[in-house]
N, C-alpha and C positions, 0 to 999 in steps of 0.2 A: 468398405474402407473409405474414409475421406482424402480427397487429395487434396491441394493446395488451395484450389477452385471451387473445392466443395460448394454445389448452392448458389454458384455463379447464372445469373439469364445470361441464356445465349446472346453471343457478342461482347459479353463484357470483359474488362481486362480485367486480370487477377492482381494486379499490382494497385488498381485504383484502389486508393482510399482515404477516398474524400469524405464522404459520410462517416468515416471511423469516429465521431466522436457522439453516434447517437445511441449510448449505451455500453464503450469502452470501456475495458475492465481498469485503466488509469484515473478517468473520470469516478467509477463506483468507488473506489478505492478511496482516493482524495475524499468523496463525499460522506465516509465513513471516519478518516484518521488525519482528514488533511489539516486539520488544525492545531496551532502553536503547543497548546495544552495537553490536546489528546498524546499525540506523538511525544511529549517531555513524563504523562504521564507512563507510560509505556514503556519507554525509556528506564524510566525507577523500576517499573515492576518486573524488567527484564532482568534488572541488578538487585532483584531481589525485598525491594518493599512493596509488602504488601497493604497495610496498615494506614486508613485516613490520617492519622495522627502527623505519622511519619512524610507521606505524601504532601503534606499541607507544610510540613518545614523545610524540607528537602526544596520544594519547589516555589516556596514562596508565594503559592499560589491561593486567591481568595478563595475563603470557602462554598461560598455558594457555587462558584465555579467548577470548584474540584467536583463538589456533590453531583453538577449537574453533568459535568464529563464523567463521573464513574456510571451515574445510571446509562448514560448511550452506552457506554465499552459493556456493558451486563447486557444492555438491550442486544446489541447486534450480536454479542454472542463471543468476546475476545477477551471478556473478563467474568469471571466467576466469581460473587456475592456469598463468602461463605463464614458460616456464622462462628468464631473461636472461644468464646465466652458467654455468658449466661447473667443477669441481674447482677448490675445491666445489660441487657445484648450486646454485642461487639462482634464486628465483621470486618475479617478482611479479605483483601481483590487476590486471584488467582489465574493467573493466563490459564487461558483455554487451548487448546490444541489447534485452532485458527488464530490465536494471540499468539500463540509462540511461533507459529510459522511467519511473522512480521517481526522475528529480529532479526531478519536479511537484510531490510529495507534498513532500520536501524543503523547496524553497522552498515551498512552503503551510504546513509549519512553521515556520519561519524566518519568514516575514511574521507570525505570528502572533505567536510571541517576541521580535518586533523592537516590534510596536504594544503587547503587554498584558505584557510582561516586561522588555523592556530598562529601564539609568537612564536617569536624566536628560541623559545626553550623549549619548544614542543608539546605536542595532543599533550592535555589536560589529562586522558583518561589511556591506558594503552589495555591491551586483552591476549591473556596470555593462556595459550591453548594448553589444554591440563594434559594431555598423549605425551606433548612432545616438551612443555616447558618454556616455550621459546614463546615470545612477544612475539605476534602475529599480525598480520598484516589480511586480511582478511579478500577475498577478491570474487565476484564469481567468474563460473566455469559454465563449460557445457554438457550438461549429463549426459551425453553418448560419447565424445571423444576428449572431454577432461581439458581442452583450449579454452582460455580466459577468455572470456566475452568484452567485446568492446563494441563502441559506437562503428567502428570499420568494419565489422566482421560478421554482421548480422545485419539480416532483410526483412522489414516486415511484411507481411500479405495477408490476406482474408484468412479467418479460421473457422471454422463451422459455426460459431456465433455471432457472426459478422451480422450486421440486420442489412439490407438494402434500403435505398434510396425508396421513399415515397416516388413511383411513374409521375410523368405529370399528367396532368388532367387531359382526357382526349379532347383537340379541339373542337369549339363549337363551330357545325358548319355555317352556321349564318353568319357569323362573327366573320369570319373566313369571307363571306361574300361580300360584306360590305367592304373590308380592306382590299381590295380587289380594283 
């Protein structure tokens, strides 16, 4: 079982994490959707367009653009290229089951731009949970005791793929004797 430490050298503290950004899953991430486009295109396809046509109105977006943002979302695997018509070909984009799990991040932006950016007449767009009917307000939690997560209530620390620090080089003992 892994503890907090897991994979720790001896002596090292479990809370250091300075090197945390050589291979962070925030970083991969970003490096994936972090751009204005991708995230607006995702956005759509969350609300249900699938369709270049559409995509390209909706978003106002150039098309060489959109193009070259659908092939990455196909490439990495967050949208699916699927063919609906025939002569001529026609396809449209379909979240993937690692595309659908990023409309967390989505609505986590959206609530943000609803509370520190919207006017005075309020979020542009609201989401109303189909159970209960009620305009929702969306938040996360913590899957084992159901408490809203906030920047006060959570620690970060090493996880089993944490990478270490490159050692530094052992020094050279001659180097050593001349500074001496």
């Amino acid at each position: 079982m892994n503890s907090p430490g897991h994979g720790l050298r001896a002596g090292a503290d479990a809370s250091d994490l300075t090197h945390r950004f050589d291979g962070d899953s925030v970083s991969r991430a970003l490096d994936l959707v972090g751009e204005r486009w991708t995230m607006l295109i995702l956005r759509e396809a969350f609300f249900g367009v699938r369709r270049f046509g559409q995509l390209a109105r909706n978003l106002s977006i150039p098309r060489p653009t959109l193009t070259t943002r659908l092939r990455k979302l196909v490439d990495v695997g967050l949208l699916d290229r699927v063919q609906y018509a025939s002569d001529p070909d026609r396809y449209e984009y379909r979240l993937t089951a690692a595309g659908r799990e990023l409309f967390g991040a989505i609505v986590v932006l959206m609530r943000w731009g609803d509370t520190h950016l919207a006017g005075p007449e309020g979020p542009p767009i609201v989401l109303t949970h189909q159970t209960c009917g009620e305009v929702t307000h969306p938040r996360l939690t913590c899957d084992v005791c159901g408490e809203e997560i906030t920047i006060h209530n959570v620690t970060p620390s090493r996880g089993p793929g944490f990478l270490e620090a490159d050692p530094a080089p052992p020094e050279d003992p001659a180097r050593s004797e001349r500074n001496s």
